[in-house]
C-alpha positions in Angstrom: 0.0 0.0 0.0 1.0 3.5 -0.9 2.1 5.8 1.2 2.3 9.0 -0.9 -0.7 11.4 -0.9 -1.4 13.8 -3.5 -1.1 17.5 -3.4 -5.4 17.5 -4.3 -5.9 15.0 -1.5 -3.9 17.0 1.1 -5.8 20.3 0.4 -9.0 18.0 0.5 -8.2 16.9 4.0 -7.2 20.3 5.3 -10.8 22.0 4.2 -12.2 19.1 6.0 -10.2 19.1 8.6 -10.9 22.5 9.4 -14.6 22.7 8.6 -14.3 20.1 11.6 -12.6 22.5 14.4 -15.2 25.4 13.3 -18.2 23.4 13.9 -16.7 22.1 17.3 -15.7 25.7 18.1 -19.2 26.9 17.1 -21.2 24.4 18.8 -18.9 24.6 22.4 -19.5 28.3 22.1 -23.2 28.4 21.4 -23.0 25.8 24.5 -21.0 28.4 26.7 -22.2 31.6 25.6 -26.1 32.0 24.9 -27.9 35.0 27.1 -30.5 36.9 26.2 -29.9 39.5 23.3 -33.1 41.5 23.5 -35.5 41.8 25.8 -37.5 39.4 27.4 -41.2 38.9 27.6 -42.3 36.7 30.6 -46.0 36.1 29.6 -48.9 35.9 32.7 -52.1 34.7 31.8 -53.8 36.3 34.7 -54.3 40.1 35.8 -52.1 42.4 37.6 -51.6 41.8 41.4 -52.8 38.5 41.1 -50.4 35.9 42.9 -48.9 34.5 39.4 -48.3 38.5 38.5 -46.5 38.6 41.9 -44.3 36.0 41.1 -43.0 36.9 37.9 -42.4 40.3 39.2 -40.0 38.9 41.9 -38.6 37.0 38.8 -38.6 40.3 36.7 -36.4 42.0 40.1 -34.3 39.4 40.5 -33.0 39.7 36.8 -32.6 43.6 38.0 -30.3 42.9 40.8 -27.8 40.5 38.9 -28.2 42.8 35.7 -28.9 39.9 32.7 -27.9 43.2 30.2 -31.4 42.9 29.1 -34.6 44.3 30.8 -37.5 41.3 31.4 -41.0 42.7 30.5 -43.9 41.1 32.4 -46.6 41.0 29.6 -50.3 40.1 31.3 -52.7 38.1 28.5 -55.5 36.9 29.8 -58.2 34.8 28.9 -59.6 31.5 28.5 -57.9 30.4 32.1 -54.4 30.8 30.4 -55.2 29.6 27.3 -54.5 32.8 25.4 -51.0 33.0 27.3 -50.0 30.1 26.4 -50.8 30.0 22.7 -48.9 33.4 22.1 -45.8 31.5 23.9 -46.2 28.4 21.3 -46.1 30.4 18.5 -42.5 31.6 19.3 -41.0 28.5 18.9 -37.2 28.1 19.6 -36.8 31.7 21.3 -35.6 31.8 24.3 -36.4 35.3 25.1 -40.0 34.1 25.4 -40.8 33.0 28.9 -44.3 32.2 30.6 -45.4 31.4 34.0 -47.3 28.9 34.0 -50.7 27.1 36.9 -52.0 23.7 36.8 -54.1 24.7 33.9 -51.3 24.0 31.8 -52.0 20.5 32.0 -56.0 20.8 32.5 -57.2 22.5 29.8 -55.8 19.6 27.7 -57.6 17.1 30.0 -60.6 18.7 30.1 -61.3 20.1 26.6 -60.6 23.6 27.1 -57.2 24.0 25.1 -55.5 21.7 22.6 -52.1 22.7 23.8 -50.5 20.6 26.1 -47.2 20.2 28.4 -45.8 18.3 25.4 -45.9 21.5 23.6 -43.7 23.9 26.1 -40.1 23.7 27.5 -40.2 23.3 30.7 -38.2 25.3 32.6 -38.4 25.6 36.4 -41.0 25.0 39.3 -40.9 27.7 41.6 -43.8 28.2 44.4 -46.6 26.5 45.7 -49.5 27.6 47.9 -51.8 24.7 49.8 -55.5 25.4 50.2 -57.8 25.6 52.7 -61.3 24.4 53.5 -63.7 27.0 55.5 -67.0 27.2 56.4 -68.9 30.0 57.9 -68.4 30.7 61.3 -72.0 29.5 62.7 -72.0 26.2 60.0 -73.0 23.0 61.2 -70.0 21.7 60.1 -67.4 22.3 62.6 -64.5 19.8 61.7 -62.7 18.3 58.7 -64.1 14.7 59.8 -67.5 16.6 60.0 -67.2 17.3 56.2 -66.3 14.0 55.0 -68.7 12.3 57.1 -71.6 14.2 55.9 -70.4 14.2 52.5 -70.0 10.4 52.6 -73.2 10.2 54.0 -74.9 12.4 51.0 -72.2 13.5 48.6 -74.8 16.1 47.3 -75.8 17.9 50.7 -73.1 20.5 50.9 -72.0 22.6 48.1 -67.8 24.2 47.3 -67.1 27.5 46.1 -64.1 27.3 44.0 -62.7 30.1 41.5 -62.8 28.2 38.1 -63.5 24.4 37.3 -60.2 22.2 37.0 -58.2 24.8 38.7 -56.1 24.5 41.8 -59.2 24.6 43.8 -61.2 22.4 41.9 -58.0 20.0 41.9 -58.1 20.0 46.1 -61.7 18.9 46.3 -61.1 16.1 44.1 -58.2 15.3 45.8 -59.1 15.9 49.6 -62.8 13.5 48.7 -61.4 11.2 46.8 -58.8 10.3 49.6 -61.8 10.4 51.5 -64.1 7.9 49.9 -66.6 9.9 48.8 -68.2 9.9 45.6 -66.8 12.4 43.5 -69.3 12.6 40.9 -72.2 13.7 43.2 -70.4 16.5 44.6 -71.5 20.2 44.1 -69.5 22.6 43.0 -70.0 26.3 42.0 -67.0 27.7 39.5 -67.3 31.8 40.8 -64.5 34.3 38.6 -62.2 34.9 41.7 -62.3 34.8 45.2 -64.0 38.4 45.3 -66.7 36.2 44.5 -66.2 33.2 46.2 -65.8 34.5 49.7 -69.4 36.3 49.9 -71.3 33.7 48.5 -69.7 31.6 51.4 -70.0 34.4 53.9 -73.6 34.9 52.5 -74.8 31.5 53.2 -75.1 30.7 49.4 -72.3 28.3 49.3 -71.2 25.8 52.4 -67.6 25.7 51.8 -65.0 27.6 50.5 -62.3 26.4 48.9 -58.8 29.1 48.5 -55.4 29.5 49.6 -54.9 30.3 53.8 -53.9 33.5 52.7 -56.6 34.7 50.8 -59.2 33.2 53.5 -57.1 34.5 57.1 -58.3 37.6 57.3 -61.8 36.6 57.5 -60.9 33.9 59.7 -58.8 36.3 62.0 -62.1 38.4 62.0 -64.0 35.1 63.1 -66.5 34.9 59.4 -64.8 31.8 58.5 -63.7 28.9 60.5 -60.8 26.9 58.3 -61.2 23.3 59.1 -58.1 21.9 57.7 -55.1 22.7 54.9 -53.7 20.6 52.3 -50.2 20.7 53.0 -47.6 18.0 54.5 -47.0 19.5 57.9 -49.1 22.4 59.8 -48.6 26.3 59.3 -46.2 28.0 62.5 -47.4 31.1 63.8 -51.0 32.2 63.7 -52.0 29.6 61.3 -50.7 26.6 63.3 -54.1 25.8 64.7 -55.7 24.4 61.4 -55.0 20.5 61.5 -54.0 19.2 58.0 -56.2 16.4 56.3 -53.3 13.9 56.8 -54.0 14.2 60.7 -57.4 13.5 59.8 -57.0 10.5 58.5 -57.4 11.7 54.8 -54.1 11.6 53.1 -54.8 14.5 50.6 -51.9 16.8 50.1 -51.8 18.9 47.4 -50.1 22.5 46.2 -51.8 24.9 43.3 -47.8 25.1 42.0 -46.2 27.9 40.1 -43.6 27.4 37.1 -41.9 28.7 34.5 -41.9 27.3 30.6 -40.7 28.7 27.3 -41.8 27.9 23.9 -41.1 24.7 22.4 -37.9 23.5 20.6 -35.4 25.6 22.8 -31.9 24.5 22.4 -29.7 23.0 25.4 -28.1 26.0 25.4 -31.0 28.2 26.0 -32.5 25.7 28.6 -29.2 25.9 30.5 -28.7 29.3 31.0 -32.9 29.2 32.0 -31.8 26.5 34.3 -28.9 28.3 35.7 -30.7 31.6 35.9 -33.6 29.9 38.2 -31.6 28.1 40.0 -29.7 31.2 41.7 -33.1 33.0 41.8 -34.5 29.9 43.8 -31.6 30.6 46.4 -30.8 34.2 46.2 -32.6 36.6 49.3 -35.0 38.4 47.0 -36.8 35.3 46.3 -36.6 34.4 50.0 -37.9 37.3 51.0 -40.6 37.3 48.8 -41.6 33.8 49.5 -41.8 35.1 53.3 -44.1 38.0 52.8 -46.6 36.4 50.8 -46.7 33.0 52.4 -45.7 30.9 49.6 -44.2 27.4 50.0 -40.8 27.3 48.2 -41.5 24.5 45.2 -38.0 25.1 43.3 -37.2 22.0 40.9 -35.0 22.4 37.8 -35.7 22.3 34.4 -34.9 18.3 34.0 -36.9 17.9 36.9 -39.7 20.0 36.4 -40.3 17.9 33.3 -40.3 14.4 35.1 -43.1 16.7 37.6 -45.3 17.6 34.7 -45.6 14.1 33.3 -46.4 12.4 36.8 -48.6 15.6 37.9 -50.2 14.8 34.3 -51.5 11.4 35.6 -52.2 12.6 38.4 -55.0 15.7 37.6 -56.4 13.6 34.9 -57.6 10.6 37.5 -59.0 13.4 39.4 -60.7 14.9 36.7 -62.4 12.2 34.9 -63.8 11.3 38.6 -65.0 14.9 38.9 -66.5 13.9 35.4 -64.3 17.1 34.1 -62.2 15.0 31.5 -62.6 15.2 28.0 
């Protein structure tokens, strides 16, 4: 065999040889280097003051104090319990300057028939909050335990009636959750879907609905100013302080625990390189004293999971909420 090459071959293997190193030096920096370029949208699909518009504006001041070089711009487009946010986010596929926050109804308006998008359809990106929610009643109900309410729901699974604010929402989710658990027949339950809990609260209050269903913090004050007795919470472990009173279901008896979570996706088809500066930029916000703080004065429970992991949540959370829903008879 020859060992000579010609002078053609030789220039041949030189173009390839560098066409090689420019695509391995293009590819490691795209991998080191991507930020933002322009500004960023962060897309809420709820109103102004609203707890998800609280969180992304923690998000948008945390971005502030580290200085990204680019401003983030909290865009509010609501509608159709999130479905118009999210649909303005899928149409910006591969850009990473698109970010939206994101509620359960990202996965249950796929369930239940109200939006063909689904999880499949976003990158996730981060999980960030959670609050638990409480059951109350009126002050002078009847009902004046958590054991109360499942045994007279068992009993008649018709006779009481929940406020909630919007059907397969976090609310929604909870009395699914908390009855189920409890062995009572999830079909036969009343519920009343109200626009918000400005709503929700004085039909309760007013003796049109028996139980309210919403976050302690929303319901405290009118517990505080004895309205509303909250019979138990949906979280692992009681509140301290002036909430540690309220039993949770699990001491019941009723292992029902459940968060209405708070995340962060981006548009389909983002690159690795995108994702991991996402994941990087979320994962110092989760431990950084701004977020801290925040988490403190509203009451939130910290929720952080990564991008990698936030995905493994929404596919089990996915089985999860559609159980729940086709027993509520919600499911498409």
């Amino acid at each position: 065999m020859s060992l000579y090459a010609s002078p053609k071959s030789l220039v041949l293997l030189a173009m390839l040889a560098t066409a090689l190193a420019l695509a391995l030096v293009g590819t490691s920096g795209l991998a080191a280097d991507w930020k933002p370029e322009k500004a960023v949208e962060l897309v809420v699909g709820s109103t102004a003051g609203g707890p998800l518009d609280a969180t992304a504006r923690l998000v948008q001041r945390y971005a502030e104090v580290i200085n990204i070089g680019v401003p983030i711009t909290v865009q509010n487009r609501t509608g159709g319990a999130q479905a118009i946010a999210m649909t303005y986010v899928s149409q910006r596929t591969g850009d990473g300057h698109t970010l939206a926050m994101v509620l359960p109804n990202l996965l249950t308006n796929r369930i239940t028939g109200t939006h063909p998008l689904a999880y499949t359809d976003v990158t996730p990106l981060a999980m960030l909050s959670q609050e638990y929610i409480g059951v109350s009643v009126k002050a002078d109900s009847p009902i004046k335990t958590g054991r109360d309410l499942v045994e007279r729901l068992k009993a008649a699974p018709d006779s009481l009636s929940f406020a909630i604010t919007g059907r397969a929402g976090g609310q929604h989710l909870a009395v699914g959750m908390i009855m189920s658990a409890a062995g009572v027949d999830l079909r036969k339950l009343k519920v009343v879907s109200f626009k918000g809990g400005a709503e929700a609260v004085p039909a309760v209050l007013g003796g049109h609905v028996d139980v309210l269903m919403a976050t302690p913090t929303s319901a405290w004050k009118h517990v505080e100013g004895g309205q509303l007795r909250m019979l138990a919470i949906t979280a692992p472990q009681r509140y301290t302080g002036e909430r540690a009173a309220v039993p949770t279901w699990k001491e019941l008896g009723v292992n029902a625990v459940m968060g209405n979570w708070r995340g962060v996706v981006g548009p389909k088809g983002l690159a690795a390189p995108q994702v991991a500066y996402w994941d990087r930029f979320f994962s110092g916000m989760a431990k950084s004293p701004e977020w801290q703080e925040g988490l403190a004065k509203n009451q939130w429970d910290d929720f952080y999971l990564n991008a990698a992991d936030t995905a493994k949540f929404f596919q089990d959370e996915n089985k999860t909420l559609t159980y729940l829903l086709k027993e509520l008879g919600d499911a498409k």
